[in-house]
C-alpha positions as CSV (number, residue, x, y, z in Angstrom):
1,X,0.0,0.0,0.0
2,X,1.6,3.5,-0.9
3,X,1.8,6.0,1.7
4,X,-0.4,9.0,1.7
5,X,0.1,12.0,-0.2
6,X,1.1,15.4,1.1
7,X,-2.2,16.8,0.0
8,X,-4.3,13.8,1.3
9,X,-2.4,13.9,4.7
10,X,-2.9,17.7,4.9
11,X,-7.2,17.2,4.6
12,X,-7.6,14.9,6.7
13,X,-5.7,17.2,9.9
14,X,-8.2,19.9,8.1
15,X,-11.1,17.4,8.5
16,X,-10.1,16.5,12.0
17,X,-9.0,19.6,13.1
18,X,-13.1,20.8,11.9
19,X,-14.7,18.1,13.7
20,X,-12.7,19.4,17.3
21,X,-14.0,22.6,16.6
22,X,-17.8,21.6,15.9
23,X,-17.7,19.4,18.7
24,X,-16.5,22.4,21.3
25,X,-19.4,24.9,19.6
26,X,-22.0,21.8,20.4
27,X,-20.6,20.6,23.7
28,X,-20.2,24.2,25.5
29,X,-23.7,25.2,24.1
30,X,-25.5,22.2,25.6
31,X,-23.3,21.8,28.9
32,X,-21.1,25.3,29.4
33,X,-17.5,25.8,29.3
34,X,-16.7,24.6,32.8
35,X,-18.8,21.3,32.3
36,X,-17.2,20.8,29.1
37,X,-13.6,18.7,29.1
38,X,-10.9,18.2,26.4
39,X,-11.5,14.6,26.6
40,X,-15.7,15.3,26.1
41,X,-14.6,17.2,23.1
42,X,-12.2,14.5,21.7
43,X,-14.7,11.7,22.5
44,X,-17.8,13.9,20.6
45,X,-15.3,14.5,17.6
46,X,-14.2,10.9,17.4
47,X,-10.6,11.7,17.4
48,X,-7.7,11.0,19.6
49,X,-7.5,13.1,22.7
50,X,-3.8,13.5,22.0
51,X,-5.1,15.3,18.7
52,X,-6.6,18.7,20.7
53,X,-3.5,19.4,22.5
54,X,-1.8,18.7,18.7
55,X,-4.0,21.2,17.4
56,X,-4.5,23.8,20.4
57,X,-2.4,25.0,23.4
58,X,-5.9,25.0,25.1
59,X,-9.4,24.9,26.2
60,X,-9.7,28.2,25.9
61,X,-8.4,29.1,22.6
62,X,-9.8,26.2,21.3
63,X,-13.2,27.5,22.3
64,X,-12.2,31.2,20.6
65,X,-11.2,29.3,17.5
66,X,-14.4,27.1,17.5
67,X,-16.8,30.2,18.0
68,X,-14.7,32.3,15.0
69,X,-15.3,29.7,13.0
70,X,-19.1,29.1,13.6
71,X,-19.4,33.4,13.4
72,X,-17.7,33.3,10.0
73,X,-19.7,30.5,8.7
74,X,-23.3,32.1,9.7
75,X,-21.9,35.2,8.5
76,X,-20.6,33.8,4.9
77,X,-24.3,32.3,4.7
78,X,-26.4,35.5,5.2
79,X,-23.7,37.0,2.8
80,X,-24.6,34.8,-0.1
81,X,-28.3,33.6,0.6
82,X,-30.7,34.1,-2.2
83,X,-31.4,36.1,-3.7
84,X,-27.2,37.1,-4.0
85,X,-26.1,40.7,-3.8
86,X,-23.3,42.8,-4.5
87,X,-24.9,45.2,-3.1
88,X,-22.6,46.7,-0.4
89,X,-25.3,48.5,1.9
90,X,-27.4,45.1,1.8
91,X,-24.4,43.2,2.6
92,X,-23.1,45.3,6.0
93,X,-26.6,45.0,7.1
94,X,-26.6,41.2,6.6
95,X,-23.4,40.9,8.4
96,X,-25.0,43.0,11.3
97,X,-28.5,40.8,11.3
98,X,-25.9,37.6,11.2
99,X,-23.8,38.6,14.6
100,X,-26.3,39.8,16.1
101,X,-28.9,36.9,15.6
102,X,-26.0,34.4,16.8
103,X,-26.3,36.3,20.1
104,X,-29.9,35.6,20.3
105,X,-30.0,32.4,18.9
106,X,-26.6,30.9,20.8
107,X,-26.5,32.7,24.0
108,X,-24.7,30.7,26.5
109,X,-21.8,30.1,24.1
110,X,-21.5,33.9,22.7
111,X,-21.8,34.6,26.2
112,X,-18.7,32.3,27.6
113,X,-16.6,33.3,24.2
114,X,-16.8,37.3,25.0
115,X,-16.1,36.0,28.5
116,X,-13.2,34.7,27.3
117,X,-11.4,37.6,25.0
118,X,-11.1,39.4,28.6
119,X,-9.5,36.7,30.1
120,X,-5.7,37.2,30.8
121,X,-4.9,34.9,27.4
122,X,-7.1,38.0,25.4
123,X,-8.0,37.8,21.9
124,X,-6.8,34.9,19.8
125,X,-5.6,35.2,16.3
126,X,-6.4,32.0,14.7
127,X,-7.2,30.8,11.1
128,X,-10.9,30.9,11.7
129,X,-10.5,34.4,13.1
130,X,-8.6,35.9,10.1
131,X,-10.6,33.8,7.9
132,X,-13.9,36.4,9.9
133,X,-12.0,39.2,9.5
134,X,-11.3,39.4,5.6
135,X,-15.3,38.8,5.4
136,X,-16.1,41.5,7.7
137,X,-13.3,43.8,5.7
138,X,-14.2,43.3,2.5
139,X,-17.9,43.6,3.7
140,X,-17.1,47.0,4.6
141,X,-14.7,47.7,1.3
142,X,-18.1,46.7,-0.5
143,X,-19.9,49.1,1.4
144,X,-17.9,52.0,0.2
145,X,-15.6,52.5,3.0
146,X,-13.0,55.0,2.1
147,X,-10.4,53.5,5.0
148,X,-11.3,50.1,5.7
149,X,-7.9,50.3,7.8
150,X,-10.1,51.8,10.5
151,X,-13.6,51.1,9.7
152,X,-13.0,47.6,9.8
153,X,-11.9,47.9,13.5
154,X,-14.7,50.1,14.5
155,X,-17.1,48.1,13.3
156,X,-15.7,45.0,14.8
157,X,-15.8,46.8,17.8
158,X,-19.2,47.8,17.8
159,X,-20.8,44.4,17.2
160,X,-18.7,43.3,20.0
161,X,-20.1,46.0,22.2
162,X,-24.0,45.0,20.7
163,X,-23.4,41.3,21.5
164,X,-22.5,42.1,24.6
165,X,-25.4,44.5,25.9
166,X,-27.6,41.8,24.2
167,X,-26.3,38.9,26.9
168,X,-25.8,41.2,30.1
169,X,-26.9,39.6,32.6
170,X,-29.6,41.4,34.2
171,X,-30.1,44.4,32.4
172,X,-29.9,43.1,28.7
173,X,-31.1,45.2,25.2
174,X,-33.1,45.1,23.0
175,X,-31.7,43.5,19.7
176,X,-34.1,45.3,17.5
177,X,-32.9,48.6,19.1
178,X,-29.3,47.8,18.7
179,X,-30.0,47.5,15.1
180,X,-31.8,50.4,15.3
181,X,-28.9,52.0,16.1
182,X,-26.0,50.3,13.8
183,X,-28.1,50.8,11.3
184,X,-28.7,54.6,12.1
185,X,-24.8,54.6,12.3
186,X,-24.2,53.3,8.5
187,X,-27.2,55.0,7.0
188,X,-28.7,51.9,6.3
189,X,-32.5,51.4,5.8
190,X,-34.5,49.0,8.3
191,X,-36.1,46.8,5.4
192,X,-32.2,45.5,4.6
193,X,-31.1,42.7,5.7
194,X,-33.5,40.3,8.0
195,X,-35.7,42.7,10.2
196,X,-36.6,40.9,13.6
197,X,-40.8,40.7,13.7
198,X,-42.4,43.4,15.4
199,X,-39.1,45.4,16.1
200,X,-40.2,48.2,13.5
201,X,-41.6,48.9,17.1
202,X,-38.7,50.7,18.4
203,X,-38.1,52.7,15.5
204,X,-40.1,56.1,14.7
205,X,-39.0,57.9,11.2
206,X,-35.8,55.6,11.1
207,X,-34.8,56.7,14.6
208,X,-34.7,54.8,17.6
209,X,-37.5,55.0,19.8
210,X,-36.3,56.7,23.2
């Protein structure tokens, strides 16, 4: 029997290195982080446990890199749902509707990940986070930014801070008003994107309500 090629050997680490990462977003969603062991995540992905520490100096990272991943692929699907659009006003206020749903739809894990970027480790800058980033830059290049250098940021920055007034504990926000007010922000109309039912509530003449 021949050995394996490069190019076979390198998909399947891509292949296992996928299934550790869906395994963490599934795991720490039904159970929570502390609940949640390597070995849980090894035994739920089929794979060797020796194969997480191969892959990722730890629990925590490996979490970041595991919620990057699943942010980038919801955010790649509202990007290019039918009917497709190049339209760049359309497409920032799909990306907004996509981060912001995840908060709502996937709280306890959005919840532990922002958690996390505070933690003494901080933000980590992984191939599913870069691969998150170019979508979110070139969503804003496509929206006509004129210095994506800091726009990009910014906007990073300000879903972070909406995610995380959605999941305050004990005095959370409104999503429909925080998309009232992103969307304020970037001039963007309220029938873009995927309007949440009944939140055309909070808005009066394209402003939020007070």
């Amino acid at each position: 029997m021949s050995p394996r090629s490069a190019s076979v050997n390198a998909e399947l680490r891509r292949r296992s290195r996928e299934r550790l990462l869906q395994a963490t977003v599934e795991l720490v969603a039904e159970r929570g982080y502390e609940a949640t062991t390597l070995g849980d995540i090894a035994d739920r992905a089929g794979s060797a446990r020796g194969l997480v520490s191969y892959y990722f100096p730890g629990k925590r990272q490996l979490l970041q890199s595991a919620v990057h991943r699943l942010m980038h692929m919801t955010l790649a699907s509202a990007l290019e749902r039918e009917p497709r659009t190049d339209d760049g006003r359309e497409r920032l206020a799909r990306a907004i509707d996509a981060i912001l749903g995840l908060a709502v739809d996937q709280p306890l894990l959005m919840r532990t990940h922002m958690a996390g970027i505070l933690q003494a480790e901080g933000f980590v800058r992984c191939p599913e986070q870069q691969r998150l980033a170019a979508l979110l830059r070139d969503t804003m290049e496509r929206y006509g930014s004129r210095d994506v250098d800091a726009d990009y940021p910014l906007l990073r920055a300000l879903l972070m801070g909406a995610v995380v007034a959605i999941l305050l504990p004990g005095a959370p926000m409104s999503p429909a008003r925080l998309r009232a007010e992103l969307f304020q922000r970037y001039g963007l109309d309220w029938a873009l994107g995927s309007p949440p039912e009944g939140g055309r509530a909070v808005v009066q003449d394209g402003v939020p309500a007070r």
